[in-house]
Every structure is written in C-alpha cells, then in structure tokens.
C-alpha positions in Angstrom: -12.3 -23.2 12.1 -13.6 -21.7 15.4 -17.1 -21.0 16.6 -16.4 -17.4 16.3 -15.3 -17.6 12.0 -18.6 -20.3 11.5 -21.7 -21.8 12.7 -24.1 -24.5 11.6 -27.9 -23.6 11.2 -30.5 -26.3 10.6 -33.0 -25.8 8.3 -35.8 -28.2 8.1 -33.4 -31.3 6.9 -30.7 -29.5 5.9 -27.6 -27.5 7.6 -26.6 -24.2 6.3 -22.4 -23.7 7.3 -22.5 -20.1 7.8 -19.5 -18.3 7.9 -18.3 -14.7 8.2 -17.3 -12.1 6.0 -13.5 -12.7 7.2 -13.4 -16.0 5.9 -15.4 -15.0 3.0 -12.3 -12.9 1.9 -9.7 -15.7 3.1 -11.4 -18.5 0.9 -11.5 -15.8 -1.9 -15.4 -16.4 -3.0 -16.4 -13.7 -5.5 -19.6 -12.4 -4.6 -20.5 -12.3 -8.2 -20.0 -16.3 -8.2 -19.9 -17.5 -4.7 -19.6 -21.7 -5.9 -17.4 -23.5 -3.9 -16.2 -27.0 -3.7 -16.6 -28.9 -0.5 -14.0 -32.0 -0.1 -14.4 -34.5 3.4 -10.9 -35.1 4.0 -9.4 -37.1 7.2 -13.0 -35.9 8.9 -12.6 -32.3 8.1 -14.6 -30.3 5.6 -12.6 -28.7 3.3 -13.8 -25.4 1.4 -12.3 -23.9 -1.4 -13.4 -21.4 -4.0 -14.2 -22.3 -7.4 -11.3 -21.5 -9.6 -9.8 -18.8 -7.1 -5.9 -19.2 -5.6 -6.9 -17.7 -2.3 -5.0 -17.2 0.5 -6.1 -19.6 2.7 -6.2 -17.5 6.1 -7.9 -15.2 8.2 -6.9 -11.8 7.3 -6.7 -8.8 9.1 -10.4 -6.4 9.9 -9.3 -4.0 7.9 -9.0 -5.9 4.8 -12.4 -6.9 5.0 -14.1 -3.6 5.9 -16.3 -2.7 2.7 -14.5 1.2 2.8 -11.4 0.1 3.4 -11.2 -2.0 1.0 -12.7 -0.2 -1.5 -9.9 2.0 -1.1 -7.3 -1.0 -1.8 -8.9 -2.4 -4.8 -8.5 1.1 -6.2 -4.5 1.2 -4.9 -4.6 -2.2 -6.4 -5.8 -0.9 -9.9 -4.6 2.4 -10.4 -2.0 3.2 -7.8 0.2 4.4 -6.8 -2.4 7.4 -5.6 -2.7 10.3 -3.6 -5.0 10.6 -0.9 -6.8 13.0 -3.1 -7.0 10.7 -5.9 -8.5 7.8 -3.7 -11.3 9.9 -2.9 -12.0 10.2 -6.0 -12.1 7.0 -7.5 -14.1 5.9 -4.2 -16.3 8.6 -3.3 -15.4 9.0 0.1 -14.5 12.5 1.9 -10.3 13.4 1.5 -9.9 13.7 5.1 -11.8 10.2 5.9 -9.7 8.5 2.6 -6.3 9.9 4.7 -7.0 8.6 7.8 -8.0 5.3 6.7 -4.8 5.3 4.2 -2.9 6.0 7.5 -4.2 3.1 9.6 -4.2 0.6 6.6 -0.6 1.3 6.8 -0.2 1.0 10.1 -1.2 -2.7 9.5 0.4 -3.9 7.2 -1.9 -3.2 3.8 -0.9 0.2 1.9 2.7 1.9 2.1 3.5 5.4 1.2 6.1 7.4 -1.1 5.8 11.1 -0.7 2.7 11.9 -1.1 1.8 9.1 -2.7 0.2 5.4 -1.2 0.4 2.0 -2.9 -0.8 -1.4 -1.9 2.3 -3.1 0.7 3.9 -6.1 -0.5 1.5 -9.0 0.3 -1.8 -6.9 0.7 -3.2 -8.2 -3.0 -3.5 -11.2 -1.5 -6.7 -10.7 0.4 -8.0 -8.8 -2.9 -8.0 -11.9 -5.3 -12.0 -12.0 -5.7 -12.5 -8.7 -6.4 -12.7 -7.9 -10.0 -10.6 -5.3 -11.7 -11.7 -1.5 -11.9 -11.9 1.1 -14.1 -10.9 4.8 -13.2 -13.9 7.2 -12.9 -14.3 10.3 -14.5 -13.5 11.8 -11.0 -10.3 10.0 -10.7 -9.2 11.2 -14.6 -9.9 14.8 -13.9 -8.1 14.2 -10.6 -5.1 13.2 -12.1 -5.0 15.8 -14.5 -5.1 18.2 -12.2 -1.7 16.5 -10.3 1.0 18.5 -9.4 4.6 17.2 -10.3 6.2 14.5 -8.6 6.5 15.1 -4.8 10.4 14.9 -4.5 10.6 17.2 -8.4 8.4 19.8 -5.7 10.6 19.6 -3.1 13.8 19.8 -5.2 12.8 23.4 -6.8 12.0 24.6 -3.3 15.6 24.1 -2.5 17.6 27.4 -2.8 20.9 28.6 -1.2 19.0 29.1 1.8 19.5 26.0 4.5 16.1 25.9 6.0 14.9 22.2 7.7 12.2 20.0 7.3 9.6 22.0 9.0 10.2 24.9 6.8 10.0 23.2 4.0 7.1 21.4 5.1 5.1 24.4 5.6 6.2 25.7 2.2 4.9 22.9 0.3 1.7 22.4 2.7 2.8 18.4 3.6 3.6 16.9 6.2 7.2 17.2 8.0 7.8 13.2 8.0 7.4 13.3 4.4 10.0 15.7 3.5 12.3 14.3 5.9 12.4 11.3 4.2 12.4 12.7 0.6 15.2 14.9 1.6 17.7 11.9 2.5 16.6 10.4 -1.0 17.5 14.0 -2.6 20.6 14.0 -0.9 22.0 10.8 -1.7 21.1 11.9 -5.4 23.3 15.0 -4.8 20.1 17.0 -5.8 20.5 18.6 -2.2 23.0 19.0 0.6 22.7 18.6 4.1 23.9 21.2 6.8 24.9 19.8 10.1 23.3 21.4 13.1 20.3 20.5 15.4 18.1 20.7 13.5 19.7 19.8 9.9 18.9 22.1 7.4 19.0 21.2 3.8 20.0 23.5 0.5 20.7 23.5 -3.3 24.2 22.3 -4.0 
C-alpha cells in the first residue's frame, strides 16, 4: 500500500489509517456499513470488508468517479441501455451520459451493441458494495418510448438499392461504425447482402 493509496493521522493517542476513495472501492466497503476487519499478519495490516468478496485491487479512476459510476451501477442493473436510457435512470444530460459511456469503454468498463451499452466482462467487479437499483419513473417512460431493436431498424431500411454505411447511417441518424458492424452480423444472417466495390454497399437479398 503506497503513500499515495493511504496515510496515517494521529489523533490525540490514537492513529486514524486514512485511505482513498480508490481503495475504498477495491476493499469493497459499503458506505451504508463501512465495518471492516483488521488482521496483523507476517507484520502487515490486513483490511478486508465485512462480509463483501471484493476484488482486492486498485481499480481504474473511472470506476471510482461518483458519475461514472453511477452510470455502471445502472448498466449493472437494468442494462443493456441506450445512452438515452442512462440519462434517464441517472439524471445526467444525454450528450454528457454518451461521452462518458464512450470513454468507459475505452477502458475497459462498458461495451456496446448497436445502440445499445452493457457493463464489459469483469467491470461488476469494482461494483460489489453498491446496492441494487430500482428503475425510475424516467427510465420506465424511457423505455417505453424505445424504438425496435437496432439491427430490426437497420434490416427494414434495406431495399434493392445498395447504398453503404454512411448512407445508411444518415438514414437512421447513428453513427457509421455502428452500422458497419451490424451490417456484417446481418449479412452472416443472410438478412442482407453485401456488394463489392470501394466502398461496399449493402441491400435486401
């Protein structure tokens, strides 16, 4: 345990181990019951959480970051989402809740299919004290409003027309990675058919 993860703080006759948030999460201690259970073993302190499997090490910034993860606890418990859907169950702006989707995938915590995100394999881990959710109203009236699946979308834009993934991108108002990657998955289905050229172009069978 570095310097930089804790510090000890006298007070009066006593020391107070102090600790930071980052380790808070890696230990797993719930807020809502921080006990812990200290063990001296081979002249090491040992800490551990009271009843909690934690992980056991540091985890990454953005797992600790109070908005970022509020939006994995609610991935966690009602995902898969869209980015819409996050924002409603957390309360944060859409175009804030995409971003930060976006740069929690791009370490490692939340993966994306279509146009919805999930939490990535291993993420949960660094969730384990945080009690379980229930949707908001916001979230409920935001799913009722939810378009069909992305790649059911994307299959009855198809026509005999070839047109690529920009095209149909702009069509369905998403972004051109996204359909590029649903369009293989529609293809291998034989839902679509691909047209060779530079760029491919894609049309109903």
């Amino acid at each position: 345990m570095s310097r930089r993860e804790a510090r000890l703080q006298r007070d009066g006759n006593s020391l107070h181990l102090r600790i930071t948030r980052e380790l808070v999460v890696a230990l797993g201690i719930n807020r809502e019951d921080p006990r812990v259970t200290l063990e001296l073993r081979d002249g090491a302190l040992v800490v551990r959480a009271a009843g909690v499997d934690a992980p056991g090490e540091v985890p990454p910034k953005e797992a600790v970051t109070p908005s970022y993860r509020a939006m994995l606890v609610a991935l966690r418990d009602h995902g898969p989402l869209r980015a819409v859907e996050v924002a409603a169950q957390t309360g944060f702006e859409r175009p804030s809740v995409s971003a930060a989707l976006s740069l929690l995938g791009r370490v490692g915590l939340t993966s994306r299919a279509g146009d919805r995100w999930q939490l990535a394999p291993g993420a949960e881990r660094w969730l384990v004290a945080e009690p379980r959710t229930a949707p908001t109203p916001a979230l409920v009236a935001a799913r009722a409003d939810s378009p069909r699946p992305f790649r059911d979308r994307l299959a009855a834009a198809l026509d005999a027309t070839p047109r690529t993934a920009v095209e149909l991108a702009q069509a369905l108002g998403v972004d051109r990675t996204q359909v590029h990657h649903a369009m293989k998955a529609l293809e291998a289905a034989g839902v679509a058919v691909a047209v060779p050229g530079r760029p491919v172009r894609w049309r109903r069978p």
